[in-house]
N, C-alpha and C positions, 0 to 999 in steps of 0.2 A: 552751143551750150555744152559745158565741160561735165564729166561725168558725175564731179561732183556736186555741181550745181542740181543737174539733173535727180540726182538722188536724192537731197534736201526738198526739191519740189514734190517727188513722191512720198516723202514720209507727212510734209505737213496735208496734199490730199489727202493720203488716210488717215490722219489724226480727225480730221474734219467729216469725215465719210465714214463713220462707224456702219451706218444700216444702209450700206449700200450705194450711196451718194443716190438714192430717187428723188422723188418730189420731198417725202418726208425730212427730209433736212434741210430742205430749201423753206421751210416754216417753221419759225420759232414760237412759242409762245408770248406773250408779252401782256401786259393789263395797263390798262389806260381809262381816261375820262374824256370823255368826250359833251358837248353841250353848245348850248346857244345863249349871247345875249340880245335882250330887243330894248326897247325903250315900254314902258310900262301902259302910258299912255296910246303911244298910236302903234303901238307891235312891231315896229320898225327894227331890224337889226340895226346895233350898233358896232361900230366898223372902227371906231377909235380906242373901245374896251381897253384893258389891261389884265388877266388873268392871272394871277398868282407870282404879280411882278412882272410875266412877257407880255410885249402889245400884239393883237391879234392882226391878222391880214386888215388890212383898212381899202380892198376895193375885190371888183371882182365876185363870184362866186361865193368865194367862203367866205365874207363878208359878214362880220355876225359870228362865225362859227368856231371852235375850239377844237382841240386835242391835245392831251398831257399824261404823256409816259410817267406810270408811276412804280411804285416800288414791286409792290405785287398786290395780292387780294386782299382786301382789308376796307377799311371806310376811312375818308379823308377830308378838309376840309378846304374849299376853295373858296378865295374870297377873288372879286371882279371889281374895277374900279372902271368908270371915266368921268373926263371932265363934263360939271354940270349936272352931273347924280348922286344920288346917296349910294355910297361903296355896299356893298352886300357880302355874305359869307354865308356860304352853304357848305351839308353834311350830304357827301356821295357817298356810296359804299359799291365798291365793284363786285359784286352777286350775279351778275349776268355770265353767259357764255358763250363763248365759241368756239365749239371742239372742230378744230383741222384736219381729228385723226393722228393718226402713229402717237397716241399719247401727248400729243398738243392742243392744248386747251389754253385759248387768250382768257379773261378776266375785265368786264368794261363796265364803267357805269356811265348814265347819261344825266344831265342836271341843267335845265332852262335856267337862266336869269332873270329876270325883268327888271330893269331899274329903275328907279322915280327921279324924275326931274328936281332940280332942286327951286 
């Protein structure tokens, strides 16, 4: 590695490493929604969903389950489709918290679904 190389790599570390480079920077803050859709009827998650335009995992685990990076703290409105159900739209507001420490505080809200068959 040529010395200049080497010295661009040291400036963008510490551009990146204000407090230290500890744990504390390796955590950003961030706010998100997170939620489940089931089927209204037998409670069944549903695995085919579409969330706000993206289709959800359709096997597995999360199955059913959501998460959606949004801007920051505030209230938002998501709507859920799939085939076979009446589409739904809901009011989240991200009011919850998760303080990390070193001044890192996430922002989450959570919001069930349930859909009806059509």
């Amino acid at each position: 590695m040529t010395w200049r190389l080497l010295k661009w790599w040291v400036l963008l570390i510490a551009a990146f490493c204000t407090e230290g480079c500890g744990e504390c920077n390796d955590i950003k803050a961030m706010s998100y929604i997170q939620g489940t859709v089931t089927d209204s009827q037998t409670g069944q998650r549903l695995c085919n969903a579409v969330v706000d335009g993206m289709k959800m995992m359709n096997s597995g685990p999360d199955c059913g389950h959501f998460l959606i990076d949004v801007a920051g703290n505030g209230t938002y409105w998501i709507t859920v489709s799939a085939p076979g159900y009446a589409t739904q739209t809901k009011q989240v507001t991200t009011d919850q918290e998760i303080d990390h420490g070193c001044g890192q505080i996430s922002h989450y809200g959570y919001v069930t679904f349930e859909l009806v068959p059509l």
